[in-house]
C-alpha positions in Angstrom: 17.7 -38.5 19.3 17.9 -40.2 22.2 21.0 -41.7 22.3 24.5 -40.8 21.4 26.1 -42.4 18.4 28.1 -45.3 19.0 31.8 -44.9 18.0 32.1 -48.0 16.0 29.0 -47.2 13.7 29.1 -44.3 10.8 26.3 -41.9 10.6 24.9 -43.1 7.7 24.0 -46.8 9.3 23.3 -45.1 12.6 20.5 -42.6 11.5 19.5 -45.2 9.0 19.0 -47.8 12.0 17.0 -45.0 13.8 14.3 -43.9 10.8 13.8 -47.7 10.7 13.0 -48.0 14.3 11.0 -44.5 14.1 9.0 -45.9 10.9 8.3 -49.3 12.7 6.8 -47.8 16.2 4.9 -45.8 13.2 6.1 -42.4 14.4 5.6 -41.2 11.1 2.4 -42.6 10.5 -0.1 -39.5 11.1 2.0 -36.5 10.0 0.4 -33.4 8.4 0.3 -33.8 4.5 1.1 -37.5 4.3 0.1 -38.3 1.0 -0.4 -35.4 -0.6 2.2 -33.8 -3.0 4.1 -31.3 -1.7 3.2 -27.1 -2.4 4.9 -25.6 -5.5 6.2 -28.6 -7.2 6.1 -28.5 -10.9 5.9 -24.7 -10.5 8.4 -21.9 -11.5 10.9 -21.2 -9.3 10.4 -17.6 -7.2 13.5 -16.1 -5.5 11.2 -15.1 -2.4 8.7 -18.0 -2.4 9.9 -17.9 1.4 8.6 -14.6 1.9 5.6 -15.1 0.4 4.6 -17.9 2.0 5.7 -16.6 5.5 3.3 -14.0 4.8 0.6 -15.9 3.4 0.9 -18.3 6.7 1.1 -15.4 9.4 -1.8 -13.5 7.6 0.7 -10.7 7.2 -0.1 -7.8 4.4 2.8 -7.2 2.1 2.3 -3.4 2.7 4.7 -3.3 5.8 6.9 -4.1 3.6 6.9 -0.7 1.4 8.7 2.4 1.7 7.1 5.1 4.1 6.9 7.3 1.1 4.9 4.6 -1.0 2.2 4.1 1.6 2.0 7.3 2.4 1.4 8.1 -1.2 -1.0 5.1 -1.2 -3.1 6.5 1.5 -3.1 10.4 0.0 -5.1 8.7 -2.9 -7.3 6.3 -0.6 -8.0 9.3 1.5 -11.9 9.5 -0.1 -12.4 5.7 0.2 -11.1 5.5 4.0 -13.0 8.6 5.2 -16.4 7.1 3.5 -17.0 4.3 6.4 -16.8 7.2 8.9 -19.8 8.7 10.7 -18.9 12.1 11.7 -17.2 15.0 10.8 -14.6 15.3 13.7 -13.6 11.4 12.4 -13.4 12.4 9.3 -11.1 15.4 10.3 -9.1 13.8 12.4 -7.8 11.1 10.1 -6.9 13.6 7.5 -5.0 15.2 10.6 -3.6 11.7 11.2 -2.4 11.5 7.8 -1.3 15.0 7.6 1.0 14.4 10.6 2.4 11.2 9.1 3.1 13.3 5.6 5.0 16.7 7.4 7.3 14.0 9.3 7.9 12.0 6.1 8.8 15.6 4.6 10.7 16.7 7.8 13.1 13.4 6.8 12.3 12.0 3.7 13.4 8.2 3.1 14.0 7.0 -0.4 12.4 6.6 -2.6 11.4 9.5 -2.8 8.4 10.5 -4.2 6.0 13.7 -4.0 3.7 13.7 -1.5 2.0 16.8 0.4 -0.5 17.1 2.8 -4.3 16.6 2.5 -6.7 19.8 2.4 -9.2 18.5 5.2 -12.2 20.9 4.1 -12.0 19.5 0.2 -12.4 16.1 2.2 -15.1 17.3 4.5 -16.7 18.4 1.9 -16.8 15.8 -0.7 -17.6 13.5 2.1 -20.5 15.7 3.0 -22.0 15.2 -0.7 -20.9 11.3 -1.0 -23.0 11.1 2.7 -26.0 13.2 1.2 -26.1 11.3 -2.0 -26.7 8.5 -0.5 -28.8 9.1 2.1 -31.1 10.6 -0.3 -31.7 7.2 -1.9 -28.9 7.0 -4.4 -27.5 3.5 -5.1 -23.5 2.2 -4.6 -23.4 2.6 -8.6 -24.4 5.5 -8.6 -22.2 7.0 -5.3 -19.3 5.2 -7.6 -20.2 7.1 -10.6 -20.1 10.0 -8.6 -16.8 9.4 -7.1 -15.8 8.5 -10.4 -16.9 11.7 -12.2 -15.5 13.5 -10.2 -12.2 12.2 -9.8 -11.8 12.1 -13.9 -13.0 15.8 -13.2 -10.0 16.5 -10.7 -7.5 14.6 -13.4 -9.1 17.4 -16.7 -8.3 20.0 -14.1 -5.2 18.8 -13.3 -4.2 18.2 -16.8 -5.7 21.4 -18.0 -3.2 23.4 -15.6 -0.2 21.5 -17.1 1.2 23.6 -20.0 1.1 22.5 -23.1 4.7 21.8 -25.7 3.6 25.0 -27.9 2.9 26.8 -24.6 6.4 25.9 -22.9 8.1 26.5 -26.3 6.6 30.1 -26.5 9.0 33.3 -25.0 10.8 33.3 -22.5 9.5 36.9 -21.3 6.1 35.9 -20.9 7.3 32.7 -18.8 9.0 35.0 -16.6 5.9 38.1 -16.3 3.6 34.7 -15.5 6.2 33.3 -12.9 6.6 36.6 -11.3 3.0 37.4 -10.8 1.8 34.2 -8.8 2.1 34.6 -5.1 4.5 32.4 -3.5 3.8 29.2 -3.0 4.3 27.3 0.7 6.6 25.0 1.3 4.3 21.8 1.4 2.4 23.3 -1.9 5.2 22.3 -3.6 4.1 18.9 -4.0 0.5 19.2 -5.3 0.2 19.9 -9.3 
């Protein structure tokens, strides 16, 4: 708009006369997606298509977008997977140390929601990462390093499920609840959040 409206003219006939004289210098001749129908027509209507599609156009990952607590939680169960592509030991302990940090200042002020996440044991890491490294330097295949990692995940799960008392167990007397709870030592304070 390069002129100012004239007084005696509505707006209507004035931007009217002005996409006429646009269209006829052909000013909209070569514009991007002429022709083509436009994105998500016909499609079902999403409350934050804007969002999405400013962060499929930036190349932004949705996962700034969680809670601290989430992806911290997210990255406690990656831990194995992002400590694989490492070379050495002192990387590998020094991202568990890195995520260990980040987990004691999200328990220092936890944000909602809140969910239970403790800190990593950096010699279990070491030293699965040892035996992923060895297994596959001695000629194993990426099925069988998955099986592996696999097995002994489901291995860590048993254990973990095996530790959880049972109905008939919980439903049992209370006396032998209490002689049980009295004789573990005490757990720490960021112990609380493993199972």
């Amino acid at each position: 708009m390069t002129e100012r409206k004239p007084p005696d003219q509505t707006f209507e006939s004035w931007i009217d006369k002005q996409v006429r004289e646009a269209t006829e210098r052909g000013e909209f001749d070569n514009l991007h997606g002429a022709g083509q129908p436009i994105p998500g027509v016909g499609t079902q209507v999403d409350e934050n298509w804007w969002l999405r599609s400013y962060l499929r156009r930036e190349g932004i990952r949705a996962d700034g977008m969680l809670p601290e607590s989430l992806v911290l939680r997210r990255d406690v169960e990656r831990i194995h997977e992002t400590v694989a592509e490492l070379d050495t030991e002192r990387e590998v302990r020094a991202a568990v140390a890195e995520l260990n940090q980040r987990v004691v200042r999200y328990v220092r002020v936890p944000t909602p929601p809140h969910v239970p996440v403790g800190p990593v044991d950096a010699d279990t890491v070491v030293r699965r990462w040892r035996e992923e490294k060895a297994s596959a330097s001695s000629g194993g295949t990426d099925s069988a390093r998955r099986a592996s990692a696999t097995s002994a995940r489901r291995a860590t799960s048993s254990t973990q499920r095996a530790r959880e008392p049972s109905e008939q167990q919980v439903g049992s007397s209370a006396q032998g609840v209490v002689a049980e709870s009295s004789a573990r030592p005490k757990r720490r304070w960021w112990q609380r959040f493993w199972r």
